[in-house]
C-alpha positions, 0 to 999 in steps of 0.5 A, a space after each residue: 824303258 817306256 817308249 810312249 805312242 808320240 803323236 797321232 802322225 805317227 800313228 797313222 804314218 804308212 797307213 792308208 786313210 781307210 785303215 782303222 785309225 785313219 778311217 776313224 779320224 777322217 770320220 770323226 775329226 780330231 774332236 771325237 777323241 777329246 782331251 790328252 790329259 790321260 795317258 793309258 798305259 799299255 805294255 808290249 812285251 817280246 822275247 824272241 825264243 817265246 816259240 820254238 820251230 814249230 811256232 809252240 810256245 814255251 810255257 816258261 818264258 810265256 810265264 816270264 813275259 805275261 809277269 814283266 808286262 803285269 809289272 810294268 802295267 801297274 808299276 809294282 815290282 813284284 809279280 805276286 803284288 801285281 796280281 793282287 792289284 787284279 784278283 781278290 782271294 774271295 774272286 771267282 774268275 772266269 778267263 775267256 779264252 779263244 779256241 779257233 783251231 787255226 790259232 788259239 790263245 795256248 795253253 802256255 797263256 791260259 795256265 800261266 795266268 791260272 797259275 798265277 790266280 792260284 798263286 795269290 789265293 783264288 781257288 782253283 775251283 772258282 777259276 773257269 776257262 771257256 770260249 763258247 760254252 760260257 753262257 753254260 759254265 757255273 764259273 762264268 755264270 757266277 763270276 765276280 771277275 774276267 780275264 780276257 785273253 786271245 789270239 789277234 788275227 784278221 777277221 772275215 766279219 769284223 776287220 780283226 778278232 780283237 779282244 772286244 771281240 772275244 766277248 761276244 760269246 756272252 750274246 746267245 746270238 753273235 750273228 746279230 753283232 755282225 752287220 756294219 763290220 760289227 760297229 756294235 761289239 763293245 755294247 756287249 760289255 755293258 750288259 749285267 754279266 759283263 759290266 765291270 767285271 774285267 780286270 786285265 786283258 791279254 792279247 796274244 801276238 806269237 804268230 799273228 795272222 795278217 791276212 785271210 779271204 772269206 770266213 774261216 781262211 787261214 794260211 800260214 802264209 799269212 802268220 809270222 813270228 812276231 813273238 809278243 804279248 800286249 797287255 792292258 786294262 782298258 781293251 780298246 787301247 790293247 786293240 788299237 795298238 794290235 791293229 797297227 802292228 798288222 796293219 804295218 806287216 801287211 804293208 811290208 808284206 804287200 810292199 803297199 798300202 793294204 788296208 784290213 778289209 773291212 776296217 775293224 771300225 769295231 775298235 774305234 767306236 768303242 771309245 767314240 761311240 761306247 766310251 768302252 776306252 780309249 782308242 786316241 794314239 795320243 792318249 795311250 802311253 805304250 811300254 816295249 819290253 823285251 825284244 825289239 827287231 822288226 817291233 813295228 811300232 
């Protein structure tokens, strides 16, 4: 059943002013977003036994929700047809992983895409996984198409680790991204290595961390087992629904408004300022599949 984000009040209901959209919004106004002509469609898909109890995934059902979201992305009702929207044979695919000890994009996400890569004809040695080493990796270097996948969580410099962050391993010096909040992240995905080559972006939402104080902190007091994946092909729109779904649990955790510190201003300049994509509630169609309880959005 597709559930569409109705209006940008809804959006921002329960959401203090400085958080992401809202921070966005009072800046801007109403007129920084542009037209609602065109909706994004971006697809969440759950299933409540995707992690056991020890919060592993299960490559079975991880497999399972990655093919009903690729499906409902591009209205196809086969999952081998809805790859072959995304990759060619003749590709050569790096996927851009996220390797961060604490929570990672999991092998459960990362094979169940290069199975399907394989599935519909891409060679297994024209497909690359890699997070830190890509300006090094052969495959990365030659690479005709991306698959961008990674964990959501808070972040000590940029509000979030989103996927427009994933990419800024694709800069020899990620430090100089980081000023003002990391405002800057999506002008990485306009550079010759980069532009245009991605083709689908997944951003994993098992166990999602909601809060974390200083640069490399994690508690798993602070995870909880929201048991999702979102998926899209415009990156800013798969962000922008990620952050209200965390934003949302650290009001309910904290029984108040607590906006992300800093605000990840990084997703919404993205369609302001880079027109990476499209940020805007109102212009993002959003398909929930699967499980439902405690959805938050």
């Amino acid at each position: 059943m597709k559930n569409r984000l109705k209006t940008r009040r809804d959006f921002l209901k329960g959401s203090a002013s400085a958080t992401a959209a809202g921070l966005l919004y009072l800046s801007f106004g109403e007129k920084a977003f542009g037209s609602t002509e065109k909706k994004t469609r971006v697809v969440l898909v759950r299933d409540e036994h995707v992690i056991n109890n020890l919060n592993k995934p299960q490559p079975g059902i991880v497999k399972k929700m990655l093919d009903d979201a690729v499906t409902a992305l591009l209205d196809v009702d086969d999952p081998l047809k809805a790859w072959q929207k995304i990759v060619r044979p003749n590709d050569v695919v790096g996927i851009k992983t996220n390797v961060w000890r604490h929570l990672s994009t999991t092998s459960a996400v990362e094979n169940a895409i290069k199975k399907r890569l394989i599935d519909v004809g891409v060679a297994k040695e024209n497909i690359g996984l890699n997070d830190r080493g890509i300006l090094n990796d052969p495959i990365f270097q030659k690479a005709t198409a991306l698959i961008n996948a990674r964990p959501l969580r808070t972040h000590h410099w940029s509000g979030v680790g989103s996927l427009i962050k994933n990419y800024i391993m694709f800069v020899k010096k990620p430090a100089e991204y980081h000023p003002d909040s990391c405002a800057d992240l999506a002008k990485i995905w306009f550079l010759p290595s980069i532009k245009g080559k991605t083709r689908l972006n997944v951003l994993v939402l098992f166990t999602p961390l909601f809060h974390g104080v200083g640069p490399h902190h994690f508690s798993p007091q602070y995870i909880w087992a929201f048991k999702g994946l979102i998926v899209g092909l415009d990156p800013v729109a798969v962000d922008a629904v990620g952050v209200k779904i965390l934003q949302e649990k650290r009001n309910q955790f904290f029984k108040e408004n607590r906006p992300l510190n800093p605000p990840p201003k990084h997703i919404f300049l993205a369609d302001t300022r880079y027109h990476l994509g499209t940020a805007n509630p109102e212009k993002i169609e959003l398909i929930k599949l699967g499980w439902k309880k405690d959805i938050l959005i």
